[in-house]
C-alpha positions in Angstrom: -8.2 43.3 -66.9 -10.9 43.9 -63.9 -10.1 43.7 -60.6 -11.5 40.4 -60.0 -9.7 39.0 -62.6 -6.4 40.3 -61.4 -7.2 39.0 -57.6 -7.6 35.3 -59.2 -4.6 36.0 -61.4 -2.7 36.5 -57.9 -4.1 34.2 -55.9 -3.1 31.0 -58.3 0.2 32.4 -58.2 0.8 32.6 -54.6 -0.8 29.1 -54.2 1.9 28.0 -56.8 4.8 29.8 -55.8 3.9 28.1 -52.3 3.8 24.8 -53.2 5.5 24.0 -56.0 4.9 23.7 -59.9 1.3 22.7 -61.0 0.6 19.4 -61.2 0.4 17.8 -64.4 -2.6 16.0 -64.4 -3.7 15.6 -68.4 -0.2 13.6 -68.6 -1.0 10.3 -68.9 2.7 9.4 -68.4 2.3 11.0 -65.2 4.3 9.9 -62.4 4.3 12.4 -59.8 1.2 12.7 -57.6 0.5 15.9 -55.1 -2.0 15.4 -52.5 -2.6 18.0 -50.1 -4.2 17.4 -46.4 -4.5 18.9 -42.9 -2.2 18.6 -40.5 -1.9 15.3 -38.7 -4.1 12.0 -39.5 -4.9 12.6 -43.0 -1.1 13.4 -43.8 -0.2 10.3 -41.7 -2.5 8.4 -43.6 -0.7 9.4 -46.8 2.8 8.8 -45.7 2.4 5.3 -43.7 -0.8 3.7 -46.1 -1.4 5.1 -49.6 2.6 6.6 -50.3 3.7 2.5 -50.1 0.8 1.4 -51.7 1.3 4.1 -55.1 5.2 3.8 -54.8 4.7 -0.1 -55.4 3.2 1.1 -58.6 6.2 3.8 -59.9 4.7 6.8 -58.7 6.1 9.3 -56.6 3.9 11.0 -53.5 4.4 14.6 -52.6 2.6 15.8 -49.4 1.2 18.9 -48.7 0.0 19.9 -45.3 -2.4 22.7 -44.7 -3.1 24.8 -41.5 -6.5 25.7 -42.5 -9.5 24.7 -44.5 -9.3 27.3 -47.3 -6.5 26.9 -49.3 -6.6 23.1 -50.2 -10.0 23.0 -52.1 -8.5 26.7 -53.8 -4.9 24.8 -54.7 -6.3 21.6 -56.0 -8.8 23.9 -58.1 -5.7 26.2 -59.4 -3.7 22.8 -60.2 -1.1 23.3 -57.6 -2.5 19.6 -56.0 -3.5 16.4 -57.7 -6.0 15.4 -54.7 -7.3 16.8 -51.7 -8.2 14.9 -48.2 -9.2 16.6 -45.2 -12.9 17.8 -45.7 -17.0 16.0 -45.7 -19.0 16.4 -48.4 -21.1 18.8 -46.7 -18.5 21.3 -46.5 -17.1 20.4 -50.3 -20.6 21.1 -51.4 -21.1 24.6 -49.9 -17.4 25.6 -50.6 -17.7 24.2 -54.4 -21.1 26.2 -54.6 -19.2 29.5 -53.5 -16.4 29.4 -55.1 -17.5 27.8 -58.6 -15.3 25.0 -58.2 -15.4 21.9 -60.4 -13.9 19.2 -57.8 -15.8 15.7 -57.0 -15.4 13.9 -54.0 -14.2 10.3 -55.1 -13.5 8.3 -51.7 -14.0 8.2 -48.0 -11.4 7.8 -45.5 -11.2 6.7 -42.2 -12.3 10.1 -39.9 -12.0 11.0 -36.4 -15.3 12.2 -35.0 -16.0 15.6 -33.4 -16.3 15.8 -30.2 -17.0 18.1 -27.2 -13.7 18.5 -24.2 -13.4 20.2 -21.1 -11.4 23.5 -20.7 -11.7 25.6 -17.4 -14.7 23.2 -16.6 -13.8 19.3 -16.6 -17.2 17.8 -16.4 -20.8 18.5 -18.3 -22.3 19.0 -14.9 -20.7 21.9 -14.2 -22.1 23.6 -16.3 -23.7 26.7 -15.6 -25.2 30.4 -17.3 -23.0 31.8 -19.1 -20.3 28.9 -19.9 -18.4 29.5 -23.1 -18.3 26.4 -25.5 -15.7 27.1 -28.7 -16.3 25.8 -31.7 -15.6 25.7 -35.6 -16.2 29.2 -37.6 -16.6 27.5 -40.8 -20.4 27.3 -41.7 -20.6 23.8 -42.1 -18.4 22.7 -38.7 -20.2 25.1 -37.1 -23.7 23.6 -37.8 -22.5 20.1 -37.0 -21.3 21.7 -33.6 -25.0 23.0 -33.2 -26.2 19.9 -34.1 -23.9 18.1 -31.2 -25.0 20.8 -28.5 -28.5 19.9 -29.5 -27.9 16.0 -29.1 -26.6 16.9 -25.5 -29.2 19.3 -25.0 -27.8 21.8 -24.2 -29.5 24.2 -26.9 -33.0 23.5 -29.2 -33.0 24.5 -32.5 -35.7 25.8 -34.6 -38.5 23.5 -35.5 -37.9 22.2 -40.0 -34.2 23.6 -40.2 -31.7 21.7 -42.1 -29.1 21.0 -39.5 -26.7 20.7 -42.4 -26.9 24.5 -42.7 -28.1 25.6 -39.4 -26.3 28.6 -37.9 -26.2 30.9 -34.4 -29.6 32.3 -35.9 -31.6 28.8 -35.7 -31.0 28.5 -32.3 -34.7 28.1 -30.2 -33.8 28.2 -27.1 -30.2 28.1 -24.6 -31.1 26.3 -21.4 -27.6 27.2 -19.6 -27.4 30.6 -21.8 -24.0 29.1 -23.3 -22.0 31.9 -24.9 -20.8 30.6 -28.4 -17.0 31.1 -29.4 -16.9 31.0 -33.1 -12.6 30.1 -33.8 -10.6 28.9 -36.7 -10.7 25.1 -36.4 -7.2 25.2 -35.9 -7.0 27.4 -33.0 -9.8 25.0 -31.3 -7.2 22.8 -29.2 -5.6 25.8 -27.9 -9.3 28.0 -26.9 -9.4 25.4 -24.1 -7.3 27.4 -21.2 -9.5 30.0 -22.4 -13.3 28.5 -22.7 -15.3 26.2 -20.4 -15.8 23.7 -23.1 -14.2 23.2 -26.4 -15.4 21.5 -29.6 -12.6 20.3 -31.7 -12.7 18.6 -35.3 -11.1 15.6 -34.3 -8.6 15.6 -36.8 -6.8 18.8 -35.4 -7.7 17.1 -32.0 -5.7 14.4 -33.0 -2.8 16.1 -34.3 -2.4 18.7 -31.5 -2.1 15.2 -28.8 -5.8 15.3 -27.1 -6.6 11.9 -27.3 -10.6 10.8 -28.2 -11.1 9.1 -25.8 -10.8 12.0 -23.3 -14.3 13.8 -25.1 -16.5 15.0 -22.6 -19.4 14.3 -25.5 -18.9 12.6 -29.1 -21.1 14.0 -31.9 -24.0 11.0 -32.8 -23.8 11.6 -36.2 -22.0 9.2 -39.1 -22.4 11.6 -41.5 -19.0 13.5 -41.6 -16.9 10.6 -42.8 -14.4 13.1 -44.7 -14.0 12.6 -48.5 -10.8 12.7 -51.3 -11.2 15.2 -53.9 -10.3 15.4 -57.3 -10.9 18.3 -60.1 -14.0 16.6 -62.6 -11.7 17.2 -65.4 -9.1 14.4 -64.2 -11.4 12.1 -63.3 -10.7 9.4 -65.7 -7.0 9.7 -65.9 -4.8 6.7 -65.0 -3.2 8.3 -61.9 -6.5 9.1 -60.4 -7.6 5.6 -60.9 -5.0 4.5 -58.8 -5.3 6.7 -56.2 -8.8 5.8 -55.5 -8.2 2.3 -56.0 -5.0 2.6 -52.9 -7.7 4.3 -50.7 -9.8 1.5 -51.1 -7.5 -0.8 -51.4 -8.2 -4.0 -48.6 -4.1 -3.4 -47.8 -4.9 0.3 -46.8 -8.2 -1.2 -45.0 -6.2 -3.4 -42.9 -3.4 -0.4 -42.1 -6.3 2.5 -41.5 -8.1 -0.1 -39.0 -5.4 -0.7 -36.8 -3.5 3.0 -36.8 -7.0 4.4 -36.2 -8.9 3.1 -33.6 -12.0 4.6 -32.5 -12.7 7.1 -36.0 -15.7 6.8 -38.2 -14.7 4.7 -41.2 -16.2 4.8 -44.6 -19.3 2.9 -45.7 -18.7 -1.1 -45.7 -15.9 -0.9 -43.2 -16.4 -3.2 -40.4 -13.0 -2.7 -37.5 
């Protein structure tokens, strides 16, 4: 067997060993569903909205909460997780590309926006050359950061590049010289003691206790309304049905509005 094969081998069995048995999606008597999040909203908004909602129907919800925005596209592929909530299409797109991964993104839930904070420096005009701003590692995050420092303009980018992809390399001009801190999206909340500004992913903003409201700068753009994914191949089974229909669902509507004031919600949704 060559190597590669071998390092996939032992990756889908560390990602099952870690979570559990495989989930049985071709069962149509399938009664168990696994869906995997990041820590904080997106698992809240399993266990308080869709749980109830899918329990009312027979099933039974298992939760699994990630630290990072690797393994849960990597699990769902291997079969370890039914469904997947905790990324935008954007980054599905460029992770699915990478990886070869057949997943589809099937709904949108309610998503709290990214957004710049202070950390040794508590206000945008005290700024000055050579503040550090942390933000997101991932490609796609790290591009919609860009994209925010641009809105505040802070930083130009080059003239025709996608800002969907843009990286440190598009960058036109620095009008403060702000030194970029590239981090784990997860270590974001915790750079601030150690940056002038931080931007955090709201949900990991969220789930570490910073509270929205207290952004220093919110991101303009709607369109990072994260997404539920499903492998293509369990698209039409019964289970799956149901779990998009609960995330649409006007009872999880009414719940999400309330819980989650102040996120972008998906297209349609009026608070």
């Amino acid at each position: 067997m060559q190597l590669r094969h071998l390092l996939k081998a032992g990756l889908a069995a560390t990602l099952l060993a870690a979570l559990g048995s495989p989930a049985l999606a071709a069962d149509p008597a399938k009664k168990e569903i696994v869906i995997g999040t990041t820590v904080g909203d997106y698992g809240d908004q399993v266990k308080e909205g869709i749980r109830p909602i899918l329990e009312k129907q027979g099933y039974k919800v298992k939760l699994v909460e990630f630290t990072d925005y690797v393994r849960p596209n990597l699990a769902l592929q291997e079969g370890a997780l039914d469904v997947n909530v905790f990324q935008h299409h954007p980054y599905l797109s460029k992770f699915r590309a990478q990886h070869k991964l057949t997943l589809t993104s099937v709904f949108h839930v309610p998503t709290a926006p990214m957004n710049l904070y202070a950390g040794r420096l508590k206000s945008l005009s005290a700024v000055k050359s050579g503040s550090t701003v942390s933000l997101p590692n991932d490609p796609t995050n790290l591009a919609r950061a860009l994209v925010l420092l641009r809105d505040m303009g802070w930083i130009t980018l080059k003239p025709g590049i996608n800002p969907v992809t843009a990286s440190e390399r598009d960058v036109a001009s620095n009008k403060y010289g702000i030194v970029l801190k590239p981090l784990e999206a997860a270590q974001l909340p915790r750079s601030r003691s150690d940056v002038d500004f931080a931007i955090v992913n709201g949900n990991y903003a969220v789930s570490s206790g910073m509270k929205l409201s207290d952004n220093l700068f919110q991101e303009k753009s709607k369109a990072y309304v994260n997404i539920g994914a499903i492998r293509n191949d369990h698209l039409n089974t019964q289970w799956a049905k149901d779990v998009i229909a609960a995330y649409r669902s006007a009872e999880f509507k009414a719940y999400a509005l309330k819980r989650f004031p102040g996120y972008n919600y998906p297209p349609g949704w009026k608070p």
